[in-house]
DRENVEX-333694 format. One record per residue (C-alpha): x, y, z; residue number from 1; residue in one letter. Coordinates in steps of 0.25 Angstrom, whole numbers, plus 5000, padded with zeros to 4 digits. Layout:
BEGIN
@X->X&Y->Y&Z->Z&pos->NUM&code->A
...
//
This chain:
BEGIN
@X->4999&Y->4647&Z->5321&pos->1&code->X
@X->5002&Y->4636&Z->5330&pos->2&code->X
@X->5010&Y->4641&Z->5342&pos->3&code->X
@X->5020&Y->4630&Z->5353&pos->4&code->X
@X->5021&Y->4629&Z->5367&pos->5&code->X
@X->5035&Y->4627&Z->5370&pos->6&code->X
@X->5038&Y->4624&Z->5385&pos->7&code->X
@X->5051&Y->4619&Z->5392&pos->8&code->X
@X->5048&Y->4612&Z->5406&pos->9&code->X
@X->5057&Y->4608&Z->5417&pos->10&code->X
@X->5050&Y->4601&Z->5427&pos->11&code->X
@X->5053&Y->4601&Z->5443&pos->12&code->X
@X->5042&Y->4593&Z->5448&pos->13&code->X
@X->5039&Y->4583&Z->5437&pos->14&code->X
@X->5024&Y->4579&Z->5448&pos->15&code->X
@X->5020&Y->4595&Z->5448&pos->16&code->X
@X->5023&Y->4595&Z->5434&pos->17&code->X
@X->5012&Y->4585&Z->5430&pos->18&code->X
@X->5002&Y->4595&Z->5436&pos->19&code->X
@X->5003&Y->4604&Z->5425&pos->20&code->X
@X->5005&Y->4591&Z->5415&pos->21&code->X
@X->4994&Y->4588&Z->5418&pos->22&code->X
@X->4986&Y->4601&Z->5416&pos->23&code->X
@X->4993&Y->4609&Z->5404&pos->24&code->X
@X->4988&Y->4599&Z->5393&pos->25&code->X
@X->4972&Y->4605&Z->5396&pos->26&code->X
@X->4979&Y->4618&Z->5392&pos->27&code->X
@X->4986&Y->4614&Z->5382&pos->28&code->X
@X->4974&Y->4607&Z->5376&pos->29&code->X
@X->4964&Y->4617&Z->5379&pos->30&code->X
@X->4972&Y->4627&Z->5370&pos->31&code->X
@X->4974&Y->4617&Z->5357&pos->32&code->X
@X->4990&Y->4614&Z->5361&pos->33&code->X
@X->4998&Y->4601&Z->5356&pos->34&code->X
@X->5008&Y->4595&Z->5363&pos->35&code->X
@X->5020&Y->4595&Z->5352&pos->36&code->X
@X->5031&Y->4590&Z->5363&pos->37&code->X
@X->5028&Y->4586&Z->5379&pos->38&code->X
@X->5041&Y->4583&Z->5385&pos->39&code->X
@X->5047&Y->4574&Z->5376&pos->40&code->X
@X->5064&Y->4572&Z->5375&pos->41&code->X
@X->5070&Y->4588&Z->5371&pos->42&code->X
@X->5084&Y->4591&Z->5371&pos->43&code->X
@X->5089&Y->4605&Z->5371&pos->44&code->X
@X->5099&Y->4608&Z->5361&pos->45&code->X
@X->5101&Y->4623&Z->5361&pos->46&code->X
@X->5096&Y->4631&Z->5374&pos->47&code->X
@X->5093&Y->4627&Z->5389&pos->48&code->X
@X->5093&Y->4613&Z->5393&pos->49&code->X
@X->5081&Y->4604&Z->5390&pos->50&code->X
@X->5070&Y->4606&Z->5397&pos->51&code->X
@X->5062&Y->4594&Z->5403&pos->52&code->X
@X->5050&Y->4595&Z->5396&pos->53&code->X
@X->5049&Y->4603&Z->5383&pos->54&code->X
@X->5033&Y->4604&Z->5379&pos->55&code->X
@X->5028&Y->4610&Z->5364&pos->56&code->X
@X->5012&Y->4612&Z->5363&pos->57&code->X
@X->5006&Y->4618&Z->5350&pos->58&code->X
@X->4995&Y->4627&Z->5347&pos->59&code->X
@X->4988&Y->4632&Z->5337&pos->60&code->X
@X->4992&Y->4647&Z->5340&pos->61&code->X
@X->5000&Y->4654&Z->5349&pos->62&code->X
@X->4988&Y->4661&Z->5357&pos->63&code->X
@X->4983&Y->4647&Z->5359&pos->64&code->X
@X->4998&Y->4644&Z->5365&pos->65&code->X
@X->4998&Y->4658&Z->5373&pos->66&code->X
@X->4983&Y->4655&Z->5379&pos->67&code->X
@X->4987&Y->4640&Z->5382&pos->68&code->X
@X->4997&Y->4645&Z->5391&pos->69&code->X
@X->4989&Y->4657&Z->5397&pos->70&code->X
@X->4977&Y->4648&Z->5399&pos->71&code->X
@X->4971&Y->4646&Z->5413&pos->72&code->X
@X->4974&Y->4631&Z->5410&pos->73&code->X
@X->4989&Y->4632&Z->5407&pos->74&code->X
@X->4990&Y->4640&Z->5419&pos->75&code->X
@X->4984&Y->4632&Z->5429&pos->76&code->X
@X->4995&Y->4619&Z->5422&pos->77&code->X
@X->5007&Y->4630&Z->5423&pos->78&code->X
@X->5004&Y->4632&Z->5439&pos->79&code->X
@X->5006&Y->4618&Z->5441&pos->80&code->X
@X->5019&Y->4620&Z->5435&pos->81&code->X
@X->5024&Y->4630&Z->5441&pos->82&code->X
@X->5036&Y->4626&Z->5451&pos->83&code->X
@X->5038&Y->4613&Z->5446&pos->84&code->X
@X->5045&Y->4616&Z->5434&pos->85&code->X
@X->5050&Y->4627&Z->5422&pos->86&code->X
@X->5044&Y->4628&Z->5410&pos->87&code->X
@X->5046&Y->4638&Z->5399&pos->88&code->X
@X->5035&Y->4639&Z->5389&pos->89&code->X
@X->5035&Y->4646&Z->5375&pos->90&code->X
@X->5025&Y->4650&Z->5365&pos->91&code->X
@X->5029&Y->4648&Z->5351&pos->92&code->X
@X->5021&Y->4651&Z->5338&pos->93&code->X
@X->5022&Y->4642&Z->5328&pos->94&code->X
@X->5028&Y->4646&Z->5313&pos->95&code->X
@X->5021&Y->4641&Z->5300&pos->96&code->X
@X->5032&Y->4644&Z->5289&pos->97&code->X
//
């Protein structure tokens, strides 16, 4: 059952940033994810403000998902994030009704 990354982002160093920009997407793609949304217009209707960057990556299961973000890969993208802005990232398994 697919599974979605959903990740909230304010950023305080958009030039730092770029560092993990540049180096989550091997991650992503090493573990079979698909961009959904990357930072496009989102407004918050219900709950905190918007973020400035709202991101949703599909997989094709949610231990795909978890190992993604576990992954040495990801890791060594989130430590070129840290400090230079807030992200919140979910796990979401997808429903086939």
């Amino acid at each position: 059952m697919k599974a979605y990354w959903i990740a909230h982002v304010d950023i305080s160093d958009l030039e730092q940033y770029q560092q993990y920009t540049q180096r989550a997407p091997a991650a992503f793609k090493a573990y079979g994810g698909k961009f959904l949304a990357r930072g496009g217009r989102s407004e918050a209707l219900e709950g905190r403000s918007t973020p400035q960057r709202s991101v949703v990556i599909e997989f094709d299961s949610y231990e795909q998902a978890l190992a993604c973000y576990r992954s040495a890969e990801y890791q060594d993208a989130c430590s070129h994030r840290q400090g230079v802005a807030k992200a919140e990232v979910i796990i979401v398994e997808g429903f086939e009704g």
